[in-house]
C-alpha positions, 0 to 999 in steps of 0.5 A: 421204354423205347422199344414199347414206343416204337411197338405203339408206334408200329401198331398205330401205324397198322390202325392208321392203315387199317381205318384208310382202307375201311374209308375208301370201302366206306366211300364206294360203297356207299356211292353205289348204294346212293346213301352213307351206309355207316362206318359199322357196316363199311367196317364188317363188310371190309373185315368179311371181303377184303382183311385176309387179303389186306393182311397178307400185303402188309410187309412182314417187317409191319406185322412183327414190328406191330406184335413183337411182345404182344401177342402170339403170331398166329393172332391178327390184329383186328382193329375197330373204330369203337 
């Protein structure tokens, strides 16, 4: 039981991270933009310009914390707020 928490707790920690990213672009781009472009849109566009690179930052430790048992290693974890 303990190490599915400390799994959950791993992947939470990478949606956390994720969705802070998500908001900043949000945030800028939507400035630019001189209007609120949605949490959709900030998202898709994120995932398309900035989650390879993103991903590639994480500490390897995050990511095998994050998907030891669930799914194989050549997964990404895409995470959305839907």
């Amino acid at each position: 039981m303990k190490q599915m928490t400390q799994e959950s707790d791993a992947v939470m920690e990478l949606v956390r991270l994720q969705r802070e990213e998500v908001a900043k672009h949000k945030w800028i781009e939507s400035e630019k933009a001189g209007h609120d472009i949605g949490w959709d849109q900030a998202h898709a566009d994120w995932l398309v310009k900035y989650f390879a690179e993103w991903e590639g930052h994480l500490p390897s430790r995050v990511i095998d914390d994050a998907l030891h048992a669930r799914a194989p290693r050549n997964r990404r974890l895409v995470v959305s707020d839907r």
